[in-house]
N, C-alpha and C positions, 0 to 999 in steps of 0.2 A: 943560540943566543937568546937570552932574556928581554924582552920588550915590554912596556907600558904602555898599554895601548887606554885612550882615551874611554873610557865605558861608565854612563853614568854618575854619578857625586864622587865613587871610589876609582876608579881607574881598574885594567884589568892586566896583570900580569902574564905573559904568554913564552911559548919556551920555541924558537924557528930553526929547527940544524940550520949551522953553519955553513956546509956543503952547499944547500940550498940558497942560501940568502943572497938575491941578486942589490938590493938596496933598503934601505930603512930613509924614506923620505920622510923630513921634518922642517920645519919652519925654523930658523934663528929665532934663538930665545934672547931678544934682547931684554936688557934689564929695566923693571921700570925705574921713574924716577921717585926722587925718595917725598918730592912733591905733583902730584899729578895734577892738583887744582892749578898749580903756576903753568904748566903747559897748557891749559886752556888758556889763562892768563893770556901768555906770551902769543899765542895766536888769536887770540882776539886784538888785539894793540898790530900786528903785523898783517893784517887781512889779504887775503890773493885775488887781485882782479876787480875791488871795489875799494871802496870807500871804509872806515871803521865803524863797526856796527852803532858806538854810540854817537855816531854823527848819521848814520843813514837813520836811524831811529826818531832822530830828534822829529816836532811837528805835527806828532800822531799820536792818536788818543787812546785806540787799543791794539793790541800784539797777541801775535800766536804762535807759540814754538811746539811744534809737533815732536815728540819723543819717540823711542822704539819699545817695541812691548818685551813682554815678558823671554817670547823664544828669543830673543839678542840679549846674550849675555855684556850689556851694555853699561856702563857706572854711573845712569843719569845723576845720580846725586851729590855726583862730582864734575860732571857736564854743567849742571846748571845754574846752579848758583851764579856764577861769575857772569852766564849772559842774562838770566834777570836782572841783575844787578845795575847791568848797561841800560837796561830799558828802562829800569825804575829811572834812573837817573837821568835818564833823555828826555824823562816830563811823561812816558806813557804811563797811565792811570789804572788798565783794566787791563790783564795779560792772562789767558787761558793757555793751557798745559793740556794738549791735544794726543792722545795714544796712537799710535800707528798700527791699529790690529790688523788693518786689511780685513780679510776673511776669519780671522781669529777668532777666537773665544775671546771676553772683554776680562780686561785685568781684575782681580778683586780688589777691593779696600786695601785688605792686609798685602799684597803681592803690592798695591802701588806704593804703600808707606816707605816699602822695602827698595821699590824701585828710585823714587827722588826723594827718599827722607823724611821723615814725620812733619818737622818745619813745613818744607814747601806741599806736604799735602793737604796742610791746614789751610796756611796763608792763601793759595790760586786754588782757580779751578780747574780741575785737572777732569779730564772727560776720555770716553772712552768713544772709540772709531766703530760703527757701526757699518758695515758696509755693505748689509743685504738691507737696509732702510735707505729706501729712492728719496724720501721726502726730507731725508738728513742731508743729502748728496746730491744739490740742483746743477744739471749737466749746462757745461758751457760752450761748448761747439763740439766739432769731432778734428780729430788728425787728419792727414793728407790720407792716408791708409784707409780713414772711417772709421777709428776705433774712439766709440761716443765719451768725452773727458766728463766726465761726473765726479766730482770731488766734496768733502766734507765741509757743510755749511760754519763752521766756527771759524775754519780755516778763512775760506772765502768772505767771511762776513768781516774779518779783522782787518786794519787799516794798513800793519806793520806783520809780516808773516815770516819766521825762521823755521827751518828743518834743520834736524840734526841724525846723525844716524852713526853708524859704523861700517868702516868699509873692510870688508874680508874678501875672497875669493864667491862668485855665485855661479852654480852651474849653467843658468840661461842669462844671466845680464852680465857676466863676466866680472865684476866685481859690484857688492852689496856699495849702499850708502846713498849717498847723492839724489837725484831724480829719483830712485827706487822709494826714497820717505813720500813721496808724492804718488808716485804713479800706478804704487801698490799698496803701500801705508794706509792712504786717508783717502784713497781711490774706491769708487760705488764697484758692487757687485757687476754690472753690465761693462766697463772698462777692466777692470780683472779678467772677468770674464773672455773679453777678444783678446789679451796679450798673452793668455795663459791659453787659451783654443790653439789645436794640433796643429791649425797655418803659419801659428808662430813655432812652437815648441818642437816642430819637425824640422827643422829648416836648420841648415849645417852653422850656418852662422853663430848660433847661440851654444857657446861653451864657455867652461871656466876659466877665467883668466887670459879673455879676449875681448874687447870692446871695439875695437878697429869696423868696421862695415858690420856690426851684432845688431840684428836688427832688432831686437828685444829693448837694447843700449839705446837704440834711435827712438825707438817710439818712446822708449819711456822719458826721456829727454823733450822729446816735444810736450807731452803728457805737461811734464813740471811747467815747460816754459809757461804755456798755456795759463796756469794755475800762480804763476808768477809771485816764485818765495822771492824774499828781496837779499835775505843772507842764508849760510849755510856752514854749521859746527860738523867737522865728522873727525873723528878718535879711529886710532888706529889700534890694536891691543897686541901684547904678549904672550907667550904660552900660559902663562896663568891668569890670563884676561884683567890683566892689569894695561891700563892706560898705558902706551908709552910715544903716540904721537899726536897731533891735533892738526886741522886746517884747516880755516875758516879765510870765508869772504863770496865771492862770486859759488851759486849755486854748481857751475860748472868746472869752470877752473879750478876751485879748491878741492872736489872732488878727483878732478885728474891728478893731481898734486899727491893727493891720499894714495891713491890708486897705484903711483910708479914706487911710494914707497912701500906698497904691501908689495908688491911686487918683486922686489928687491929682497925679501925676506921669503918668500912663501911659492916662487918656479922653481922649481927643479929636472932636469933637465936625462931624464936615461938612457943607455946608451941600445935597450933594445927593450924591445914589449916583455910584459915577466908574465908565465904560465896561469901561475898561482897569484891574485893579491891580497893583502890582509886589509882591509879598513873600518874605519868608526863612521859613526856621527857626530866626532865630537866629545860627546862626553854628553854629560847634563849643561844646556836645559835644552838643548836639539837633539836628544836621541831620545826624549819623554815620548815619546809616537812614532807609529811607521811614516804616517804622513808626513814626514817635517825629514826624515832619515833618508826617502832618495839622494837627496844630496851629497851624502858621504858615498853612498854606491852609487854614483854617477862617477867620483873622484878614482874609486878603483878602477871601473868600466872601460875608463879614458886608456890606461896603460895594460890593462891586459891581452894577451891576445886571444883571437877570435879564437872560439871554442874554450876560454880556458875558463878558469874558476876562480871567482869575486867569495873569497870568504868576511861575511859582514857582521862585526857586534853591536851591539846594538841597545839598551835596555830596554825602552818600549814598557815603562811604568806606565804609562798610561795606554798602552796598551794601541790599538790600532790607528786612533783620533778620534776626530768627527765624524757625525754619522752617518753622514753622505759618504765619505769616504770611504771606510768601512763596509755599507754595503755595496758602494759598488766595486769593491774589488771582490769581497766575497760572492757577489752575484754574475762576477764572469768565469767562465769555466776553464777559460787559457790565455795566457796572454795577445794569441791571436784573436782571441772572441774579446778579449778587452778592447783591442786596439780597432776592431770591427765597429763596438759600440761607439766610441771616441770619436771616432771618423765617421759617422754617421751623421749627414744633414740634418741642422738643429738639436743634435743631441748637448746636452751639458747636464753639469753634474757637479757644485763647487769640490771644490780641492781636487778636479780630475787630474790636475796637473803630476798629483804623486803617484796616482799609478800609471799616468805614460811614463812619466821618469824611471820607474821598475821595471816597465815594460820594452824599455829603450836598452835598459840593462841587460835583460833576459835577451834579446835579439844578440848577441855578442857574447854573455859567457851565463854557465852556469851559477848559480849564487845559492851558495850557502848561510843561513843565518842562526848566527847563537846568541838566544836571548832570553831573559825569565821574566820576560813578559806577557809572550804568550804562546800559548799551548803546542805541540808540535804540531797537530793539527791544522790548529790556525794557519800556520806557516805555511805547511803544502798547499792551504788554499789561497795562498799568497804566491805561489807558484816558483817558493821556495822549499832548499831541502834544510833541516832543521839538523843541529849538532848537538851534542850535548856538551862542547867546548870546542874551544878554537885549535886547539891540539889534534880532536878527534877527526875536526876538517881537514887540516893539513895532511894527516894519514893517507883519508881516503881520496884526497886533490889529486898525491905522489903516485898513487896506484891507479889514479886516472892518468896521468899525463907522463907518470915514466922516475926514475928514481932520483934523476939530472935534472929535471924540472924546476925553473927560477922564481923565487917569491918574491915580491917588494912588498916591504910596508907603509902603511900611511897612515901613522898611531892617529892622527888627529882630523882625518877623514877631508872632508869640505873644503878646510881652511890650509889645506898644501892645493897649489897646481902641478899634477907632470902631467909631465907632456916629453912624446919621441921625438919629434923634428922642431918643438920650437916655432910650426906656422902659425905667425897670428898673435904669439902670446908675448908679453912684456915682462922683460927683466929674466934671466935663464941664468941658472948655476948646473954646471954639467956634470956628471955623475962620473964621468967616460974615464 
């Protein structure tokens, strides 16, 4: 059977015997609408859980709507408009446009034109999240937990504060959006730092397309309250990352609102663990790095079974990331020596997060990666075996596990949930 699999700007054609193929899991491609600024429209005017933004706005002199950066293939420049537009209008005077890098690389010029539009990149200020500068980021207390809330001073200095984000499936907060523009977005290095430490990221709780007792979901919920957005936009997207839902109002509520309807679209439900599985990252602009790509190989990992083989594509143009991350995968010699390092008293290392998440993988099955971005070499010191196509993988997966050996696919990596039994997670479409 011929498959599409997500790979970079072009997508990557793949060919899986039919014999073989236990499922091709995929997200409902629902259609967008032929106006996508009117769905923002219409949920802003119908808000969940508060007030309408141009009534809660009114009284205050400046605002700050936080946005998602570059890796969130997000449409801010059809997000925003319409909630500027409320503010202007509500009498606020000075409104900054605040990026949500977290630990990112800062957007450039030309990427943010691209991001909200020539217009609003002229008219506001639109500023970029720094989040290893302490003195950007004045810490406001800590959580019950003790993980210290340091948040960005634009944010915090504004009278009137909105986040916006998108909600997808996320392998440790169980779905992206909501709290997450806070508690990771425009959150200091030392607060990243504890939610993203191995006491969170090992803990059984924190998987995709589970929020119920996640305690990654909890802390970062307290995080926002703490930092206290007043509204909250979050869009839902299509297979071709087109807008096609919205919900705004209560930081939380509208959030959960998003969340049962990604859900609805994007559980799927198998009726037994498959030997072999095939996944992405996505496509472009989350498969540009290794760092950023656990996350589709987390999505295989889930459904394979133990000992079996995670075939992952992947493009990795840009090659491994940051260069912390970078070296410290290449500076450990196994994924047991990584997870030694990791787990070592006061060790940290930003972006550790992506090689526990591979390292999480490698505990559970083989991985195989085909990608021309970097070298085979490279690969094996990533503690991966290198293919020279996703065909050549499937070959040699079959002659590991036997000729009857079942494959599922997840053309679009991340952003499907499966899941065997269904504990824990929202909304189930059953394969059976």
């Amino acid at each position: 059977m011929k498959i599409r699999l997500e790979y970079g700007k072009d997508g990557l054609w793949i060919d899986v015997p039919d014999r073989n193929l236990l499922a091709v899991l995929d997200r409902d491609n629902r259609p967008a609408p032929a106006d996508p600024m009117g769905v923002i429209e219409r949920s802003l005017e119908e808000p969940i859980g508060c007030k309408k933004l141009s009534e809660l706005a009114r009284g205050h002199k400046t605002a700050c709507v936080v946005i998602s950066d570059v890796t969130r293939p997000i449409q801010n420049h059809v997000l925003l408009p319409p909630v500027l537009r409320r503010l202007e209008e509500a009498g606020i005077g000075s409104i900054s446009i605040l990026i949500g890098n977290g630990l990112h690389r800062p957007m450039t010029d030309e990427e943010i034109k691209r991001s909200v539009g020539a217009e609003i990149a002229a008219k506001y200020k639109v500023h970029n999240h720094f989040g290893r500068d302490a003195a950007a980021n004045p810490c406001i207390g800590k959580t019950r937990r003790g993980t210290p809330v340091c948040i960005d001073k634009v944010f915090l200095d504004a009278e009137f504060r909105v986040i916006t984000g998108l909600v997808e499936p996320h392998i440790y907060a169980g779905y992206s959006g909501g709290r997450k523009a806070i508690a990771i977005g425009i959150a200091a290095l030392d607060t990243i730092r504890a939610i993203h430490s191995p006491d969170f990221l090992e803990d059984e709780s924190l998987r995709s397309g589970h929020i119920d007792g996640n305690a990654f979901h909890i802390e970062a919920c307290e995080i926002a309250e703490m930092a206290r957005a007043h509204f909250c936009v979050n869009v839902t997207m299509n297979h071709d990352r087109k807008i096609i839902g919205a919900y705004s109002g209560d930081i939380f509520a509208s959030h959960l609102a998003a969340v049962d309807a990604v859900a609805r679209d994007c559980v799927r439900l198998l009726p037994q663990p498959a030997d072999i599985v095939i996944t992405t990252n996505a496509g472009y602009p989350a498969d540009l790095n290794l760092y950023q790509s656990p996350k589709g190989l987390q999505s295989g990992a889930s459904i394979v079974k133990p000992g079996g083989t995670v075939i992952f594509a992947a493009e990795l143009c840009e090659g491994l990331g940051g260069s912390e991350f970078a070296q410290l995968i290449l500076q450990s010699q196994s994924p047991e020596h990584a997870m030694e390092r990791l787990t070592s008293p006061g060790f940290f290392v930003i972006d550790q997060w992506g090689l526990e998440s591979i390292c999480k993988a490698l505990r559970k099955a083989e991985v195989m990666l085909f990608t021309r971005g970097l070298s085979a070499d490279v690969v094996k010191r990533c503690f991966m075996t290198p293919i020279a196509s996703v065909e050549e993988g499937i070959k040699t997966a079959l002659q590991k596990h036997g000729p009857d050996a079942k494959i599922a696919v997840i053309p679009k990596g991340p952003y499907v949930v499966g899941t065997i039994n269904g504990d824990g997670i929202n909304g189930q479409e059953s394969l059976q």
